[in-house]
Structures are given as structure tokens and as C-alpha cells.
C-alpha positions as CSV (number, residue, x, y, z in Angstrom):
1,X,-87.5,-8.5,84.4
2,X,-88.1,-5.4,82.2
3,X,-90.8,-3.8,81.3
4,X,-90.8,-3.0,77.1
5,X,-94.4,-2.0,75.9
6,X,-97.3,-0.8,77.9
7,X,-100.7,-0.6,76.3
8,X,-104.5,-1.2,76.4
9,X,-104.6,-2.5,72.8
10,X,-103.7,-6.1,74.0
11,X,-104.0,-7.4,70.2
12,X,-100.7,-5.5,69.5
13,X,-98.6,-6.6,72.5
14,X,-99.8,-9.9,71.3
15,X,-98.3,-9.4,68.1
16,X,-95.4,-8.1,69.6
17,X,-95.0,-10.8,71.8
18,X,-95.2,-13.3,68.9
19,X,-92.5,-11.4,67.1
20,X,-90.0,-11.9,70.3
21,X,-90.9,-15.6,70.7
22,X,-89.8,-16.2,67.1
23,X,-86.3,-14.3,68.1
24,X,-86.3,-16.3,71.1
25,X,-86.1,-13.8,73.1
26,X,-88.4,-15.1,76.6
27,X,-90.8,-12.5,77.7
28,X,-94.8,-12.7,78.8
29,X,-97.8,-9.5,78.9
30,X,-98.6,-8.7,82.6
31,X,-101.9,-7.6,82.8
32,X,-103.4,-9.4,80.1
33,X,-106.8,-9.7,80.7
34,X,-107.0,-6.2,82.1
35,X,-107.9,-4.5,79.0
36,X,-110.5,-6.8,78.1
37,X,-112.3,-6.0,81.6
38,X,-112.3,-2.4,81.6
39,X,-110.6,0.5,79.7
40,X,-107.8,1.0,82.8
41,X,-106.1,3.9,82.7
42,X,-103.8,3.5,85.7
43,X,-100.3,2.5,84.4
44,X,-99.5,-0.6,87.2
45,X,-102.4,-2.4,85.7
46,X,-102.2,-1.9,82.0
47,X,-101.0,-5.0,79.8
48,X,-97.6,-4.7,79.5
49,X,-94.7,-6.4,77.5
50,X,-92.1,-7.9,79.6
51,X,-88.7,-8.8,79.0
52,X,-87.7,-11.8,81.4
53,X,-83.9,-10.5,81.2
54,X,-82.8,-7.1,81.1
55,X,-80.0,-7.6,78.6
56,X,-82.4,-8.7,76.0
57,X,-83.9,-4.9,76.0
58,X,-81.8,-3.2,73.5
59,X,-82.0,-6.4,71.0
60,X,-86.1,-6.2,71.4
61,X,-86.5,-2.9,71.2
62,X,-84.7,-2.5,68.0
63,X,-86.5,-5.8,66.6
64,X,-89.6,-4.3,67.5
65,X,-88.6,-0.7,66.1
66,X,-90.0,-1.3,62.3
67,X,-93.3,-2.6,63.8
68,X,-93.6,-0.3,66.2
69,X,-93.3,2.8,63.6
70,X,-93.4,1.9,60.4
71,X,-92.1,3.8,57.5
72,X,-94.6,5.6,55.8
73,X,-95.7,4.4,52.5
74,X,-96.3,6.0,49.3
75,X,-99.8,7.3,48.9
76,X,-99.4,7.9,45.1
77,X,-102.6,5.9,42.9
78,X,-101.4,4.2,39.9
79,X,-103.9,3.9,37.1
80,X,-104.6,0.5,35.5
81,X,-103.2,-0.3,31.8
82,X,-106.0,-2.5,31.2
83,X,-109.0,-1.3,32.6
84,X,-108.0,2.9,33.5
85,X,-109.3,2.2,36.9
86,X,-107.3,3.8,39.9
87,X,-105.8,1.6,42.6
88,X,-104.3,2.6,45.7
89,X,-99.9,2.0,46.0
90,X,-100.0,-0.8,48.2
91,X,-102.3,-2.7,45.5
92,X,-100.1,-4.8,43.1
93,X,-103.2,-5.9,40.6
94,X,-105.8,-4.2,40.2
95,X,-109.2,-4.4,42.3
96,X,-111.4,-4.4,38.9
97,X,-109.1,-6.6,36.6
98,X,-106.6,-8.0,38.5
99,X,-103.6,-6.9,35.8
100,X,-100.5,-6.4,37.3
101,X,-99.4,-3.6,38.7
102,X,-96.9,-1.6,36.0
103,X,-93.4,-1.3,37.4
């Protein structure tokens, strides 16, 4: 057993957790219900991601990589053809007229 992730936000070992079980990759969060009693600070009983076998850590870790840190994104505003309204980049119609997003 290895230990990957530590953290008190239990929502995003959860994720993480998901993401190995679709790999196939056998692993469990120690801890669990730790962060939901108390705001634990002492490492030995924060959730934790765990790897059942050590070999598997290199092939998590890099699965895990792009979620862990993602790239950032661009922050640029593109301005709607039909309407003239400003959207954020992630936004591929827009929020006022839903018109596409111009490539």
C-alpha cells in the first residue's frame, strides 16, 4: 500500500478516486470521514488516497497529473456577433443569445 494524495477536501480525493477506479487501478481514501468531523490538521488522520500496490504509483500519478494541475486557460472575452455582448473563453454560445461562439 501507498499513499498518493493527502487532503481535507474529501470531495476531490473522491473524484480522484473515481478517475483510478475507471483505469482500474485498486485503491481506497483512509480517513474518510475525518474531514467531515473536524478540520484535522495532523497528517496520520487526514483523508488520504491510497494505492493498494506500489507499482501502480507512477501510472496514477501521471493519470492524475492533468487533474491535479490543470493547464491554465485563456482568459481572453470574445464579443458576440449577434448581440455585442461579452462572454467569458470557456463560453462557446453566448449567455444572452446563445449564437455560437466565432472560431
Amino acid at each position: 500500500m501507498r499513499d498518493l494524495l493527502t487532503s481535507l477536501d474529501s470531495t476531490r480525493l473522491g473524484y480522484y478516486k473515481s478517475i483510478l477506479d475507471e483505469a482500474e487501478i485498486p485503491c481506497f481514501i483512509r480517513n474518510e470521514t475525518t474531514a467531515q468531523l473536524a478540520n484535522i490538521f495532523i497528517m496520520p488522520l487526514q483523508p488520504t488516497l491510497c494505492l493498494l500496490n506500489d507499482a501502480d504509483y507512477d501510472q496514477a500519478s501521471a493519470l492524475l497529473r492533468s487533474y491535479h494541475s490543470p493547464q491554465p486557460s485563456s482568459s481572453e472575452e470574445w464579443l458576440c456577433p449577434a448581440c455585442k455582448e461579452s462572454n467569458p473563453a470557456s463560453f462557446d454560445l453566448c449567455w444572452n443569445c446563445q449564437a455560437t461562439k466565432p472560431e
